[in-house]
LOKEZA-987532 format. One line per field, with one value per residue (C-alpha): residue in one letter; chain; y negated, x negated, z negated. Coordinates in steps of 0.05 Angstrom, whole numbers, always signed. Each point is the difference from the previous one (the first is absolute). Layout:
// residues N
aa = [a_...] $
ch = [A_...] $
py = [Y_...] $
px = [X_...] $
pz = [Z_...] $
END
This chain:
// residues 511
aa = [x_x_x_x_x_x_x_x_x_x_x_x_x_x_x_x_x_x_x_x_x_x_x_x_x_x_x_x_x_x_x_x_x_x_x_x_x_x_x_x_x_x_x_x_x_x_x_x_x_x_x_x_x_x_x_x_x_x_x_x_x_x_x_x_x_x_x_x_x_x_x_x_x_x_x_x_x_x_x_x_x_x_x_x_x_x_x_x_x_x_x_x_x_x_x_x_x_x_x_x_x_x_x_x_x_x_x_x_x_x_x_x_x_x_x_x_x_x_x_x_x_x_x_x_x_x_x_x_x_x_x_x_x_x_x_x_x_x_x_x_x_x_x_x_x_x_x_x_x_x_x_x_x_x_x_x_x_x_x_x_x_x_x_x_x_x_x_x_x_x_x_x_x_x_x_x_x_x_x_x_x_x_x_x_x_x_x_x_x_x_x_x_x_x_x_x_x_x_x_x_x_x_x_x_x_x_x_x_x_x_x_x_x_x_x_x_x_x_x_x_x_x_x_x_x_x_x_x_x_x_x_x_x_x_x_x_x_x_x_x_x_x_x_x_x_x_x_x_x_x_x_x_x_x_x_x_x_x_x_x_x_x_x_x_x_x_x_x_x_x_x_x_x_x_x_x_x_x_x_x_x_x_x_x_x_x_x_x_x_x_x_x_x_x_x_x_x_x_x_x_x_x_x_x_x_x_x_x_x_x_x_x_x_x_x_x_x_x_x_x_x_x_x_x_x_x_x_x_x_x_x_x_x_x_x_x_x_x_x_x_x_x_x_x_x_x_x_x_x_x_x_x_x_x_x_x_x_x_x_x_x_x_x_x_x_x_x_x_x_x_x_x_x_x_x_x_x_x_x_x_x_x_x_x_x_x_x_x_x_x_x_x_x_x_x_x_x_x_x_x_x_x_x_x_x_x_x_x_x_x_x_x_x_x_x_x_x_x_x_x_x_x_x_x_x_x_x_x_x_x_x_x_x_x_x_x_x_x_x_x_x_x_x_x_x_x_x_x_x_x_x_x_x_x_x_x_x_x_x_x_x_x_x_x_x_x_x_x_x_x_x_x_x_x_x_x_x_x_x_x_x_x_x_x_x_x_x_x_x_x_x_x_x_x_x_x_x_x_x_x_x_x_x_x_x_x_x_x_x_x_x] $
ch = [A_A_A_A_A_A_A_A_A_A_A_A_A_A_A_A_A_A_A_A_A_A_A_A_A_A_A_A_A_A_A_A_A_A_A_A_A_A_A_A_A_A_A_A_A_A_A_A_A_A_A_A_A_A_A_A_A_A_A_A_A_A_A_A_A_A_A_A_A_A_A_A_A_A_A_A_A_A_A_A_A_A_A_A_A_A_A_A_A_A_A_A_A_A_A_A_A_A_A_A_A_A_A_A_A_A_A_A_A_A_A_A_A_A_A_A_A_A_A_A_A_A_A_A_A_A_A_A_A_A_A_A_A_A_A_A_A_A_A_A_A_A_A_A_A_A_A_A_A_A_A_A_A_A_A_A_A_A_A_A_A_A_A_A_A_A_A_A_A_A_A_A_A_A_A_A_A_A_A_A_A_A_A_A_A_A_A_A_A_A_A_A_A_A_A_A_A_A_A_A_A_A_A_A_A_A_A_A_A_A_A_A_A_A_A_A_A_A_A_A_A_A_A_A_A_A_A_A_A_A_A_A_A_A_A_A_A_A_A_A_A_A_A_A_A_A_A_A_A_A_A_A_A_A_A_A_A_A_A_A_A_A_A_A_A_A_A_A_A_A_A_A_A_A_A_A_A_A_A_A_A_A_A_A_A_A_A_A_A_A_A_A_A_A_A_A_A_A_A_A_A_A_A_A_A_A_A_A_A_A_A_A_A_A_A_A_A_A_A_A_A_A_A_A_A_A_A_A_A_A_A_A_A_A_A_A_A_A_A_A_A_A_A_A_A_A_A_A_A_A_A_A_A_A_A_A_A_A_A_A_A_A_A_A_A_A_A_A_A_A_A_A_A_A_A_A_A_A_A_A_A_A_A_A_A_A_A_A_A_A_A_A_A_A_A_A_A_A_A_A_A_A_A_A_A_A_A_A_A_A_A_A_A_A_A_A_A_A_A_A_A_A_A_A_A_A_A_A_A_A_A_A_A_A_A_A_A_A_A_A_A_A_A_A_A_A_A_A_A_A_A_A_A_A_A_A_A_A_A_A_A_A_A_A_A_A_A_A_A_A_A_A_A_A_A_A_A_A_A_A_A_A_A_A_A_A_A_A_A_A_A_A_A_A_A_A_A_A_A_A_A_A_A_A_A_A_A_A_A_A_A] $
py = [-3427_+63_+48_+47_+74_+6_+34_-45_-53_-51_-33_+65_+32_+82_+10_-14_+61_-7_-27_-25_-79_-26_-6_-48_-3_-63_+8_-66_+29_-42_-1_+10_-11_+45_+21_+55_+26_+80_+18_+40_+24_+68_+65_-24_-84_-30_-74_-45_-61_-29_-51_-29_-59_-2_-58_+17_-7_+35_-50_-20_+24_+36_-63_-55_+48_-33_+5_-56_-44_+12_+75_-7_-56_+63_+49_-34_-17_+67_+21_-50_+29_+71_-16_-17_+58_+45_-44_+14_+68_+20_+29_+28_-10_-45_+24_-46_+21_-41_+28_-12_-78_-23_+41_-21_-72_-62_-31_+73_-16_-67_+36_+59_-49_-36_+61_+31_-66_+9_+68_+6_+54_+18_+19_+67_-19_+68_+22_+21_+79_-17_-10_+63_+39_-25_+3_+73_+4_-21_+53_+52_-34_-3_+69_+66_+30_-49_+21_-49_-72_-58_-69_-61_-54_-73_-75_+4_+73_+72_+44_+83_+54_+73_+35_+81_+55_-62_-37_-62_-10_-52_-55_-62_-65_-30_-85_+26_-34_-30_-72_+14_+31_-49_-42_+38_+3_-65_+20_+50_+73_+32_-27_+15_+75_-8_-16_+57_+53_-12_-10_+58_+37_+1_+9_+53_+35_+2_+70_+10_+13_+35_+51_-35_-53_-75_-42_-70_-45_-74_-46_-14_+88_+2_-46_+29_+70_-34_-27_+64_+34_-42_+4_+76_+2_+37_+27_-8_-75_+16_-30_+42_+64_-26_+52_-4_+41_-52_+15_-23_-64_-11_-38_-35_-26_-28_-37_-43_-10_-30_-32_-68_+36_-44_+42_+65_+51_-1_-53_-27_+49_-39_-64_-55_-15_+70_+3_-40_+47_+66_-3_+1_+54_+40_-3_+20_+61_+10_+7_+38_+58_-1_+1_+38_+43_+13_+50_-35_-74_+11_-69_-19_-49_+14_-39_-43_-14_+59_+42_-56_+18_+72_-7_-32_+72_+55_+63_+35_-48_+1_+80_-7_+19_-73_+21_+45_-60_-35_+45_+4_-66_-8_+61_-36_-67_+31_+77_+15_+40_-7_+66_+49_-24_+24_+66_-2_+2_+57_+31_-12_+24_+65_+7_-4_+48_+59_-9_+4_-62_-16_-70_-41_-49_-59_+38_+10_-79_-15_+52_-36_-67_+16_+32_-68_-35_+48_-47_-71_-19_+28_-76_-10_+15_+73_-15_-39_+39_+38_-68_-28_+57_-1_-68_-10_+53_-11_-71_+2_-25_+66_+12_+62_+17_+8_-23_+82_+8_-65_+27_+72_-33_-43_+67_+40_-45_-19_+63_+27_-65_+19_+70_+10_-3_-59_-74_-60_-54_-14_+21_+46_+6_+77_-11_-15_+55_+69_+61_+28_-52_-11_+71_-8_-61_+38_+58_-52_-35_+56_+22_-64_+4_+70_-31_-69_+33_+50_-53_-72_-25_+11_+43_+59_+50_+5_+17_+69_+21_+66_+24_+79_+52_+33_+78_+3_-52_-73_-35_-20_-81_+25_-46_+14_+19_-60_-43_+39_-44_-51_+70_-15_-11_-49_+23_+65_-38_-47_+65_+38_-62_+3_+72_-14_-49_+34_+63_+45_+43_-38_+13_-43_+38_-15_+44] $
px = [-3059_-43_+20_+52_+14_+73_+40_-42_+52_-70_+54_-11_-57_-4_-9_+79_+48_+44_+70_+3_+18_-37_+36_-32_+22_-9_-9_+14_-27_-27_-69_-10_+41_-15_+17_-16_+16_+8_-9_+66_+41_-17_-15_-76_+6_-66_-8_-14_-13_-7_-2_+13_+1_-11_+66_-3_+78_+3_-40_+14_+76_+0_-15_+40_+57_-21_-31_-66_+12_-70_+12_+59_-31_-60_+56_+42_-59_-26_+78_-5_-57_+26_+51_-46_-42_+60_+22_-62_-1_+60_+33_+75_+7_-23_+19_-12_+8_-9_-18_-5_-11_+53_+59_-16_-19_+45_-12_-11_+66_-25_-71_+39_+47_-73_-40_+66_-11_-79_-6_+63_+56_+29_-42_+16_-8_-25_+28_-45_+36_-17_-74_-1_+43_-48_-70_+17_+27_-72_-35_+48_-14_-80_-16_+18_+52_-18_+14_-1_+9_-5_-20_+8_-41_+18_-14_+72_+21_-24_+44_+11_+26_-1_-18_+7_+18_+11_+52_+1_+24_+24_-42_-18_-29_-36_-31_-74_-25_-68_+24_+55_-27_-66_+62_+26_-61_-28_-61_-14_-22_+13_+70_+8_-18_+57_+45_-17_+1_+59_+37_-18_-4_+74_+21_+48_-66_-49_-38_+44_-82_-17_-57_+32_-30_+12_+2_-27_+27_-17_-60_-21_-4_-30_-51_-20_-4_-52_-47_+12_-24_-62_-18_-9_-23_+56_-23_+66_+29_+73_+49_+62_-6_-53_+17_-40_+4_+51_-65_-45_+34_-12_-62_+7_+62_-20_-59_+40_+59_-67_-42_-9_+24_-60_-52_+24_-45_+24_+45_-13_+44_+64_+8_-5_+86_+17_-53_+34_+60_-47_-1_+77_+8_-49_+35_+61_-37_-23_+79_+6_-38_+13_+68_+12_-51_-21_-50_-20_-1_+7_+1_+62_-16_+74_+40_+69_-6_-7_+46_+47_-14_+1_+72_+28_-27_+55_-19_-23_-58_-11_-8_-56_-74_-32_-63_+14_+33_-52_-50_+41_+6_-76_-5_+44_-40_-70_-7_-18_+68_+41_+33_-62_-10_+81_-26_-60_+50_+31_-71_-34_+67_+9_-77_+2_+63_-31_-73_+34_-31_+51_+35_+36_+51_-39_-60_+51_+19_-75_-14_+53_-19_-75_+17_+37_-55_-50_-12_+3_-76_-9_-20_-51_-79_-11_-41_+33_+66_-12_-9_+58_+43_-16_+10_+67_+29_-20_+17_+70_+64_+31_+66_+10_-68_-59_-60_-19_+43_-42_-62_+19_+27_-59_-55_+41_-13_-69_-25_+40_-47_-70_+7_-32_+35_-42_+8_-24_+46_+37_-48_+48_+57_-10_+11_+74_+25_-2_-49_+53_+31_-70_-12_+74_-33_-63_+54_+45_-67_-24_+66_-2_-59_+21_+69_-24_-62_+54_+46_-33_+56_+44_+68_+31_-60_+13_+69_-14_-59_+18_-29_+8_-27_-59_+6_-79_+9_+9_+41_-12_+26_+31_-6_+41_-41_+19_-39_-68_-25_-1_-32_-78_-64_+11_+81_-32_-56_+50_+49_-48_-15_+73_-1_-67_+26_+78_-45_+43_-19_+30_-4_+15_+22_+37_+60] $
pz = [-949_+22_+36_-35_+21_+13_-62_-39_-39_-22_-52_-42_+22_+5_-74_-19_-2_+61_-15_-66_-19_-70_-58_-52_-81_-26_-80_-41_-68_-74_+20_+77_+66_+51_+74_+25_+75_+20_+62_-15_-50_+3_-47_+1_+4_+30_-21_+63_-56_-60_-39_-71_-38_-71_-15_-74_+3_-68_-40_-58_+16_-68_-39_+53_+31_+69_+48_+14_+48_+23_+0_+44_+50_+14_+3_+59_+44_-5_+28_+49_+25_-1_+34_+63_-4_+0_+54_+39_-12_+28_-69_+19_-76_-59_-67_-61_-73_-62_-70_-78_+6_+62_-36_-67_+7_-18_+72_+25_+39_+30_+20_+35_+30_+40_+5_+47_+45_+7_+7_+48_-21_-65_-65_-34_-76_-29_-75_-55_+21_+81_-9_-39_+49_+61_-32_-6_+64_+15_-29_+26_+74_-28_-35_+13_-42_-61_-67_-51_-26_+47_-19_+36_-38_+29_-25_-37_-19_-9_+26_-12_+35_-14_+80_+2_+55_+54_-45_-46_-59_-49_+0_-49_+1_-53_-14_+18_+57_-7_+8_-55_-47_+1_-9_-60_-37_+17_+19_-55_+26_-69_-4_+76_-20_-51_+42_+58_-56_-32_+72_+37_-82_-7_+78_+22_+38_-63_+3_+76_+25_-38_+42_+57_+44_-10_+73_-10_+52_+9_+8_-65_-9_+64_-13_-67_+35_+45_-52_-28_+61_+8_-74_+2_+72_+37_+64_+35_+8_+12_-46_+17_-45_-47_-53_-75_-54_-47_-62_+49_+5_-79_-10_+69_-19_-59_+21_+62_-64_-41_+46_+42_+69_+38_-44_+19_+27_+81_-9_+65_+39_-35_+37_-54_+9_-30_-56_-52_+1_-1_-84_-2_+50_-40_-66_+35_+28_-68_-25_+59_-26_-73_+6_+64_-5_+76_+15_+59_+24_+83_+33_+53_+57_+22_-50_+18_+69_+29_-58_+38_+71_-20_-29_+64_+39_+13_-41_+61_+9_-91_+4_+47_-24_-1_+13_+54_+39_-16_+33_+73_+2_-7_+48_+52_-10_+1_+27_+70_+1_-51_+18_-1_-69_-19_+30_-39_-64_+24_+15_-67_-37_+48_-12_-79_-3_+40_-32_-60_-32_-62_-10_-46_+25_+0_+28_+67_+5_-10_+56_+48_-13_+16_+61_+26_-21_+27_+67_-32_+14_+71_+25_-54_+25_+1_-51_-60_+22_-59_-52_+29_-2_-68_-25_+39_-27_-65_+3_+41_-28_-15_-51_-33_+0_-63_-5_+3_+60_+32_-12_+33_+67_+2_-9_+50_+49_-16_-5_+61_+36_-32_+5_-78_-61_-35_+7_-35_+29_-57_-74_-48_+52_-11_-79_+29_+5_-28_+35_+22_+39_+34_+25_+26_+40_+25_+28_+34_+39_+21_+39_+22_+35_+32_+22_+29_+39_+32_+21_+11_-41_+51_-10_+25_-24_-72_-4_+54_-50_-39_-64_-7_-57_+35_-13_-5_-67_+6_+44_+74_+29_+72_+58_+61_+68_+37_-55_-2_+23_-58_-36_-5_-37_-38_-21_-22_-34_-43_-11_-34_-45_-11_-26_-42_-36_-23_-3_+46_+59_+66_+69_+55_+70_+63_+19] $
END
């Protein structure tokens, strides 16, 4: 073992937020079983593993009304295995659920009765309602202040669930998961597109999306919004808050329902397991939009495990900003001091108030989470601090947070690195996000780069800085006499960037 500063626990390393146990969801569903460990349950969940097996426990259930024996042999030696990992990781909790095929199943009762014995605790056997309830207590935990329908998409069952103003509503199930209904129309995609219409036609929520947003959750929608993604070149490959036009969706949709999925364009980004499902999940999608009439298909990575985790959380924890908590946590993990950058958000927002630079609601939390973010490169090579800054920001697991949003927090930072406004590190990034939002980004840097050079990172400076209204026009940044010395050069230098750029007159002066 090499030598290990003290404070150090070398079980869990630096990068794991102090005080927290893992939590892992274990999720016996018709196609897949799957474990997956949190570091935590907390308002933003960080997965410390996972792992699925594709058990098929759904199967041919819709012809049989049991479960195959091969299906459930898979299923409990994947459980016995989870149970180890989550054994080895130290989880304070293990919670299984089990969806359309366990509860419906003729030896459902028998395979619950094993699984409980390999896995280790009791099984929570989910209702048609449940999965509803918690794949919208998913998006809620995922998205910021969705409004829409959410759709959970599984081997067995479709389920739907009206979300709006942070509460759910009633929701449904309906026979359309892929392995069923390739089950119910033996095969045939025209009869399987029969089926999906005149199921999700005559639901309770027909035309309930209409100019709303429909949330696709589940592997089979996931995986189609990645060959989607690849087949028209998306510059951003984040899954969570994939959001398409629902007509843009038309002709793609139609040629996975038509085509041998191995002669797709892109196909190999799907793993060969999930393509044969990919036509079924289409023509589902298709009934999706004709009779619910979404404006806009946004894609959930948060689905039932974490709607679970996030039920289980007191309401004080629920009402928090997810991507705000996200963003200190990374600042505590990552920042030379965590607590300049909280000053920094107090900065930037004092800053944008006095200067008169307007915002919208979400332009605020953007603001915030880019100034806990601001230091979350320092260690990279002074010069690829810039790249990286970029692509981890772009790239991190954030919740409530759009693809727009992503692309502003990465800019900030990279520009606030380069010190210009133009990058080439990730082609079409810019086409992300509207002009205004980027010009917001170019403003943000460039105080960046004034309040970083006047205080190495380091706190206590920012929060005794003063903006007042200048009686010869403009506005002057105060710094008390005891800190002059910070004052110099190259502050003055980066300041007057600062006022170039928001196109104010600014003076900086010592008093």
């Amino acid at each position: 073992m090499p030598n290990t500063p003290a404070l150090i626990d070398p079980r869990k390393g630096q990068g794991r937020i102090f005080g927290r146990r893992p939590v892992a969801v274990v999720d016996i569903g018709s196609n897949s079983v799957r474990l997956v460990i949190y570091e935590g349950n907390s308002r933003s969940p960080t997965q410390l593993f996972n792992e699925k097996v594709l058990s098929g426990l759904g199967k041919g259930l819709a012809r049989t009304g049991r479960l195959d024996s091969d299906a459930v042999d898979s299923a409990l030696a994947a459980l016995t295995r989870f149970r180890a990992l989550a054994r080895l990781a130290d989880c304070e909790a293990v919670y299984p659920l089990a969806t359309a095929a366990a509860r419906e199943a003729s030896n459902g009762p028998d395979f619950i009765a094993a699984a409980e014995a390999a896995i280790g605790c009791p099984i929570t056997i989910l209702s048609g309602a449940d999965e509803a309830r918690y794949a919208a207590e998913g998006v809620l935990a995922g998205f910021f202040n969705p409004d829409g329908i959410v759709g959970d998409l599984g081997g067995g069952s479709l389920e739907l669930v009206d979300v709006a103003d942070f509460k759910i509503g009633q929701g449904l199930t309906l026979p359309l998961g892929g392995l069923r209904l390739r089950d119910m129309a033996g095969g045939d995609i025209a009869r399987a597109r029969a089926i999906a219409d005149e199921a999700v036609g005559t639901s309770a929520l027909a035309g309930a999306c209409s100019g709303r947003r429909f949330y696709a959750v589940g592997g089979t929608w996931r995986n189609l919004a990645k060959l989607h993604m690849e087949q028209v070149k998306y510059p951003l490959q984040v899954m969570h808050g994939y959001s398409v036009p629902a007509e843009n969706l038309t002709a793609f949709l139609a040629q996975v329902a038509s085509s041998d999925p191995d002669k797709l364009p892109c196909i190999d980004v799907v793993s060969r397991s999930r393509r044969p499902l990919l036509a079924y999940g289409a023509v589902t999608l298709q009934a999706v939009i004709e009779k619910l009439s979404p404006a806009q298909v946004v894609v959930s990575a948060y689905g039932v495990r974490e709607g679970y985790l996030h039920s289980l959380l007191p309401e004080s924890e629920t009402a928090r900003d997810a991507l705000i908590e996200t963003a200190r946590e990374l600042s505590m993990l990552r920042a030379r001091s965590p607590q300049h950058n909280e000053e920094l958000v107090a900065f930037a927002r004092d800053t944008f108030h006095v200067l008169g630079i307007d915002e919208t609601p979400e332009e605020e939390r953007l603001r915030d989470a880019a100034c806990l973010l601001a230091d979350a490169s320092w260690r990279a090579h002074p010069d690829y601090r810039g790249g990286q800054a970029l692509s981890f920001t772009v790239h991190a697991s954030f919740p409530a947070l759009d693809h727009a949003g992503r692309t502003f927090l990465g800019l900030t930072n990279y520009f606030r690195y380069e010190g210009h406004f133009e990058q080439g590190m990730v082609p079409d990034l810019d086409r992300l996000i509207p002009e205004r939002m980027l010009e917001r980004a170019r403003v943000l840097a460039s105080l960046f780069r004034v309040a970083f050079l006047l205080t190495a990172a380091m706190p206590g400076v920012l929060e005794r800085l003063r903006w007042i209204q200048d009686p010869r026009g403009g506005f002057t940044l105060v710094v008390p006499k005891d800190l002059a010395e910070l004052v110099g050069e190259r502050p003055r230098a980066r300041f007057q960037q600062f006022a170039k750029v928001i196109d104010r007159t600014l003076r900086l002066e010592v008093r």
